[in-house]
C-alpha positions in Angstrom: 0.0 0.0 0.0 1.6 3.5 -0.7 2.4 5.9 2.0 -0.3 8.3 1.0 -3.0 5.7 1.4 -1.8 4.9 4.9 -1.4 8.8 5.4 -5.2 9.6 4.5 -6.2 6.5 6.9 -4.5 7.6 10.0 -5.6 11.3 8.9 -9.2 10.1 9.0 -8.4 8.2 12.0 -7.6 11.2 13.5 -10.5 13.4 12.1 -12.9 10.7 13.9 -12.0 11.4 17.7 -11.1 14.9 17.3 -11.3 16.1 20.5 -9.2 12.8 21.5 -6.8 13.6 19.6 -6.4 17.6 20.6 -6.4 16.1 24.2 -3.5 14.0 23.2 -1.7 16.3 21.1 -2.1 19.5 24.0 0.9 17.8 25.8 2.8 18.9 22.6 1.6 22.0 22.2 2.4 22.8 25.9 5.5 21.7 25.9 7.0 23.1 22.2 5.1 26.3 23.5 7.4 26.1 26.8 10.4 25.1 24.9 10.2 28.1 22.6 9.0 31.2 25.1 11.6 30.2 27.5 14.5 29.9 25.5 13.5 33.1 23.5 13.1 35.3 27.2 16.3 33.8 27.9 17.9 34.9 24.6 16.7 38.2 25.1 17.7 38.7 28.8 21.1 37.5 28.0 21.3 40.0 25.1 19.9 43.0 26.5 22.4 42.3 29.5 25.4 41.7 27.2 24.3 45.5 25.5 24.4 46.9 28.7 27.5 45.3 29.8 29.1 46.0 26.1 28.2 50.1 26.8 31.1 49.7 29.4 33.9 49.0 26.4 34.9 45.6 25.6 39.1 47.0 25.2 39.6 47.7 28.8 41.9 46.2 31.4 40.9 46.5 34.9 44.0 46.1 37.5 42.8 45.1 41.3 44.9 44.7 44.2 45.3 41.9 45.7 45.5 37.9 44.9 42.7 36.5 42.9 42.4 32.4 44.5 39.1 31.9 42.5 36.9 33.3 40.1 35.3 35.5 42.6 36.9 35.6 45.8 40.1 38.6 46.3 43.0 37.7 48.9 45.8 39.6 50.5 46.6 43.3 50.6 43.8 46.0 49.0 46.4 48.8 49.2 48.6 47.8 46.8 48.2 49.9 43.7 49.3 53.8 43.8 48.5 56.6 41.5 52.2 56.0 40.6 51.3 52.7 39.2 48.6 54.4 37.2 51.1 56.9 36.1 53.5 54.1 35.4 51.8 52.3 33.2 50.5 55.7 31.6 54.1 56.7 30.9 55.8 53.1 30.2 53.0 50.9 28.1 52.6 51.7 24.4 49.1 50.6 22.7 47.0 52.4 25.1 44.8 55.3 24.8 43.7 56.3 28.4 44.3 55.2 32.0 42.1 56.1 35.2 43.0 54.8 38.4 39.9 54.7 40.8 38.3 54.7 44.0 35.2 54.0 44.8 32.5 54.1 48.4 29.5 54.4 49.4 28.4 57.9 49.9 25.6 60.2 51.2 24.2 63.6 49.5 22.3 66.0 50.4 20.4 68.8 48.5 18.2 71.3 50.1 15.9 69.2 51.4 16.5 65.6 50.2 19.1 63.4 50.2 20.3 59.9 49.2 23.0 57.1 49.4 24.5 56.4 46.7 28.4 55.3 45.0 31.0 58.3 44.6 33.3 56.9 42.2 37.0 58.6 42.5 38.7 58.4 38.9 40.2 60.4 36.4 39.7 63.1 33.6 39.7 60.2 31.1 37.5 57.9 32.5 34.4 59.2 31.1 35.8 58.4 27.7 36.9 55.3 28.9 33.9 53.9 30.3 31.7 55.1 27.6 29.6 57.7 29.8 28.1 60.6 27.3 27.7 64.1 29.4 24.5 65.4 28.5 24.9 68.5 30.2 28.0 70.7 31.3 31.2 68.9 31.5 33.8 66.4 32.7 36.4 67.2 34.9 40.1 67.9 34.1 43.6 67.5 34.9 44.2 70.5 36.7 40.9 70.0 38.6 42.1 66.4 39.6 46.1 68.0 40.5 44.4 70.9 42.5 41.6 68.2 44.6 38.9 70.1 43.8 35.3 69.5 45.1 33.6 69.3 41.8 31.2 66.1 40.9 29.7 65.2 37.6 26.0 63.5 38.7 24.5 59.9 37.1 21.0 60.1 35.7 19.8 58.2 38.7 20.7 60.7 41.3 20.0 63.3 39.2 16.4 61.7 39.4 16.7 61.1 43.0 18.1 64.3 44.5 16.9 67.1 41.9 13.8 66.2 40.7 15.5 66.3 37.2 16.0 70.1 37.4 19.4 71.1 36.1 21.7 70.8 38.5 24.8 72.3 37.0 26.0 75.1 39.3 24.5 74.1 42.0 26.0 72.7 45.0 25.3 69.6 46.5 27.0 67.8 50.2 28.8 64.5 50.0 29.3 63.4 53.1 28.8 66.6 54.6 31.5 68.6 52.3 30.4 70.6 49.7 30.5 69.9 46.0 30.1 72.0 42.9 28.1 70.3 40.0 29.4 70.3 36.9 28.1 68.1 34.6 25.4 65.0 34.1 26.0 62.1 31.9 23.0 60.3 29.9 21.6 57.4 31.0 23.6 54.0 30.6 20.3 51.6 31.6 20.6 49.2 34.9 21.8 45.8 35.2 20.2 43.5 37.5 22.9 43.6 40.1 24.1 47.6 39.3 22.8 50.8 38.1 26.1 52.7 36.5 23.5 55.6 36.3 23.3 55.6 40.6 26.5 57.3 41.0 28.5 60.5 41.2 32.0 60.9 39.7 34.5 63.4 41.4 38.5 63.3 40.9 40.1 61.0 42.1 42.6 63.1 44.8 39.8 64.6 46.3 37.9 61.8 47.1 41.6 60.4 48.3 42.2 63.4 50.6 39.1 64.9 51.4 36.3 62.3 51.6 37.9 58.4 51.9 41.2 59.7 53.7 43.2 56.7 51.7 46.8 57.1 49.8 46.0 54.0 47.8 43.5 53.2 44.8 40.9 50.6 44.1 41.4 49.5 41.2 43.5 51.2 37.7 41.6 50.9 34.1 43.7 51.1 31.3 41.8 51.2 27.6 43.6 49.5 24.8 43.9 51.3 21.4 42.8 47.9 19.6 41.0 45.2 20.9 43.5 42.7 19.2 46.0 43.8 21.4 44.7 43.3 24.8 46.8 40.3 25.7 49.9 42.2 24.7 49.3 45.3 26.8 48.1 42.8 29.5 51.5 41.0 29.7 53.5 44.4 29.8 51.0 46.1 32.4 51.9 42.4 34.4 55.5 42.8 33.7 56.4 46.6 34.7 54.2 46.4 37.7 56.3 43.0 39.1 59.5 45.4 38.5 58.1 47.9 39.6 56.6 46.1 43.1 60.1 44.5 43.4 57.9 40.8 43.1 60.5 38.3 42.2 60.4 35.5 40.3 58.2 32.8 41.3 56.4 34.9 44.1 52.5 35.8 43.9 51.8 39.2 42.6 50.2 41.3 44.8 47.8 43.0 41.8 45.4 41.1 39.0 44.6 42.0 35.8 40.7 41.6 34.2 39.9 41.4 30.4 36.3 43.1 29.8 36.2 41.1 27.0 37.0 37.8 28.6 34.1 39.1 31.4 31.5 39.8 28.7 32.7 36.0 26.6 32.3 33.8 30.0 29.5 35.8 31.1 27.2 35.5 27.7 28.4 31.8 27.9 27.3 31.0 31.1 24.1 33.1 30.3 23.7 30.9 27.4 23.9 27.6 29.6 21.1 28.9 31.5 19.0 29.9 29.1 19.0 26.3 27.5 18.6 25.0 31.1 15.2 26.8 30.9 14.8 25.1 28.0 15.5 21.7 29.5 13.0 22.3 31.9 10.2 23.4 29.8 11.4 20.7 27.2 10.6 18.0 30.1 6.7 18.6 29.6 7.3 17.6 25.7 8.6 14.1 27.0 4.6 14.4 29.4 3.1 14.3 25.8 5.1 11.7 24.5 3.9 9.3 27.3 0.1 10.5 26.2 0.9 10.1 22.8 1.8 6.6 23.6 -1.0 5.8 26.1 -3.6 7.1 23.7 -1.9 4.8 20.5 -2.1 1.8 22.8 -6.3 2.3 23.4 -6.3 2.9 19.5 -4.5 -0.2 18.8 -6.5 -2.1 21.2 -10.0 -0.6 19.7 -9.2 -1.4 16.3 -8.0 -5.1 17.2 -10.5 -6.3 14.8 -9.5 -3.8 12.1 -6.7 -5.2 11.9 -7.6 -8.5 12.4 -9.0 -8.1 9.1 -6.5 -6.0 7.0 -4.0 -9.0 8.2 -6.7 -11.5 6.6 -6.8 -9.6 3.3 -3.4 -9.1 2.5 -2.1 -6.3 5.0 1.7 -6.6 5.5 3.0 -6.2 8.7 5.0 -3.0 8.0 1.9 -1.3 6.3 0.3 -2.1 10.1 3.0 -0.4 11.6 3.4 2.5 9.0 -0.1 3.0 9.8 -0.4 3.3 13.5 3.2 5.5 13.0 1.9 7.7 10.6 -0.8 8.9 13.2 1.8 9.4 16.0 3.8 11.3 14.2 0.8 13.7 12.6 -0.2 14.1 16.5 3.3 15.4 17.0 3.0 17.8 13.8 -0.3 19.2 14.4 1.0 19.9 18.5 4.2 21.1 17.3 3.0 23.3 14.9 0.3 24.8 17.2 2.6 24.9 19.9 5.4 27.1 17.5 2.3 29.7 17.0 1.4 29.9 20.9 5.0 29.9 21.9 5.5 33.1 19.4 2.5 34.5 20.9 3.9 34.3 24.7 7.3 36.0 23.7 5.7 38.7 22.4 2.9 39.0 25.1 5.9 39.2 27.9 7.1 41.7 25.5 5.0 43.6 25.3 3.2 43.7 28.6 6.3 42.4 31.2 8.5 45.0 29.0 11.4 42.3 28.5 13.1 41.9 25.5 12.9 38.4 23.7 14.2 37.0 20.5 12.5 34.5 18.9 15.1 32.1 17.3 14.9 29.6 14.4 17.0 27.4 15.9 15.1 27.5 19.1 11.8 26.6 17.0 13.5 23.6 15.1 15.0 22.5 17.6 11.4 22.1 19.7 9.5 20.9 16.8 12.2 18.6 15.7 12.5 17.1 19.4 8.4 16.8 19.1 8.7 15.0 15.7 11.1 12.7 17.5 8.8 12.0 20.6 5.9 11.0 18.3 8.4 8.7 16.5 9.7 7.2 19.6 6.8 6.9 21.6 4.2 5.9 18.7 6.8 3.1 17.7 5.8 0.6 20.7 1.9 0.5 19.9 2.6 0.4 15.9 4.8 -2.8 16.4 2.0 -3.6 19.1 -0.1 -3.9 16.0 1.9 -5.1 13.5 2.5 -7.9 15.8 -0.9 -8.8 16.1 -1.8 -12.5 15.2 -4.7 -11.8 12.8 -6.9 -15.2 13.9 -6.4 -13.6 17.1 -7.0 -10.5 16.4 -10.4 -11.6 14.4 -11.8 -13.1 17.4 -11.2 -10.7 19.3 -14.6 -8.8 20.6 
């Protein structure tokens, strides 16, 4: 019998017990639908992070003080890099474009009447450039203004919500900590991460928050911005080398600094946001193997209904694989018609959380072939048992069977 004779049987089949067979093929559409609007929300968290993360600048070197033991966890001395170091490496290292060395607390401000808590961030005239902060009004601080430890600030959007109302607050005077501060400048908004808002801060130089807020000779950390990205591992082997020389570290001893790739951040963080998001997908993809098992149940009370049916194909002339084609067949169009619903309802969620939730999602083909391809495979797998079931059938058996 051809295979578009046993397709129009198990399509009729099918068309019989309709609301039997949407029953069994809503496992299907659940779970391809699950597959699909998780692994797009994750796609689209983990890009929209990435962005933000990316605004930052992918060419910079961070140096820390300190040993890094782990991935996360900082040992030994904090006060171990210098403003000479920055100026060391500023003056030494070819390939660069900008240095800021940095220190950073937590802070509190006051304006008129309202004030909040929030980071003061110690750095240089450069860093604005280097972090990719846009002013949006007034200016950056300079040189001079850093050599001199003057009490100027530039403000983050998110203060310049929290304290002024969004009035312009350029030439006014604000109190960090109790000391007073001109403002010179806001910078436009950078968007929040989940674990940080670079907008919820306020950026003075780096000698007066050394001298007249933090009391501290050292620095935090030094970011030095490569001219090309291709030469990051370059400048970080000659930042690692002058600063053991100049530390008197000698051979085969620990440094007391480490250096950070942004771009080696951003890779193994997008990678491990990747993982995740096709952990969701795991999950969600565990209610697809649900409608496999229904699939399978609902074949084996087909098979045993039409035990006389094929009974008698068997007595006319029915092979055994056109029995087994047949029951297939309809296992496998259960798994199309849920996987195809379940593509269009998955679609739909995305873009409902979208659009109501605000998230950003992204909707990939491979995401979709991959759930309806791992559908297609369940109705394959699970519709094979009752199919041989069938074929198997001893048709004087089968025949008498009532």
């Amino acid at each position: 019998m051809l295979i578009w004779d046993l397709f129009k049987m198990a399509l009729r089949s099918l068309v019989t017990h309709k609301l039997r067979t949407f029953l069994t093929a809503l496992g299907i559409i659940i779970g391809v639908a699950s597959v699909i609007s998780m692994i797009s929300i994750g796609e689209g968290a983990r890009s929209q992070t990435q962005d933000t993360i990316s605004k930052f600048g992918t060419n910079i070197i961070t140096v820390k003080p300190g040993q890094k033991k782990s991935r996360h966890v900082t040992t030994g001395k904090v006060d171990t890099l210098t403003m000479d170091d920055a100026d060391y490496i500023k003056t030494n290292i070819s390939l660069i474009t900008g240095v800021a060395a940095q220190v950073y607390r937590s802070a509190q401000l006051k304006f008129e009447n309202k004030n909040t808590n929030t980071t003061v961030r110690g750095t240089g005239a450069s860093y604005a450039r280097l972090a990719n902060f846009e002013m949006d009004r007034g200016r950056f601080f300079n040189d001079e203004e850093i050599r001199t430890a003057r009490r100027v600030c530039v403000v983050g959007s998110t203060v310049l919500k929290n304290l002024f109302d969004n009035i312009n607050p350029v030439g006014k005077t604000i109190k960090v900590n109790g000391k007073n501060f001109l403002v010179i400048g806001t910078t436009i908004p950078k968007g929040a991460l989940s674990w940080f808002d670079p907008d919820d801060q306020i950026f003075i130089p780096v000698t007066t928050a050394q001298k007249r807020i933090f009391g501290m000779k050292h620095v935090q950390s030094i970011d030095v911005q490569a001219g090309r990205i291709e030469d990051l591992e370059i400048i970080i082997e000659d930042i690692t080398r002058l600063l053991k020389q100049k530390h008197n570290i000698l051979e085969g001893k620990e440094d007391d600094f480490y250096v950070q790739n942004s771009a080696q951040f951003l890779r193994s963080w997008g990678d491990s946001a990747k993982t995740f998001t096709y952990l969701l997908g795991g999950i969600a993809a565990i209610s697809l193997m649900v409608g496999g098992i229904g699939i399978m149940n609902i074949m084996l009370v087909s098979v045993t209904e039409r035990t006389r049916e094929i009974g008698i194909r068997k007595a006319l002339g029915a092979k055994k694989k056109e029995i087994l084609e047949q029951f297939l067949i309809e296992s496998v169009l259960i798994s199309f018609l849920g996987g195809g619903i379940g593509i269009l309802l998955g679609i739909a969620i995305s873009r409902f959380v979208s659009d109501i939730g605000g998230w950003d999602t992204i909707v990939s083909t491979q995401s979709i072939l991959m759930a309806f391809g791992f559908s297609v495979a369940i109705g394959i797998f699970f519709g094979f048992y009752p199919a041989n079931k069938a074929a198997n059938l001893n048709p004087i058996d089968a025949l008498r069977y009532e």
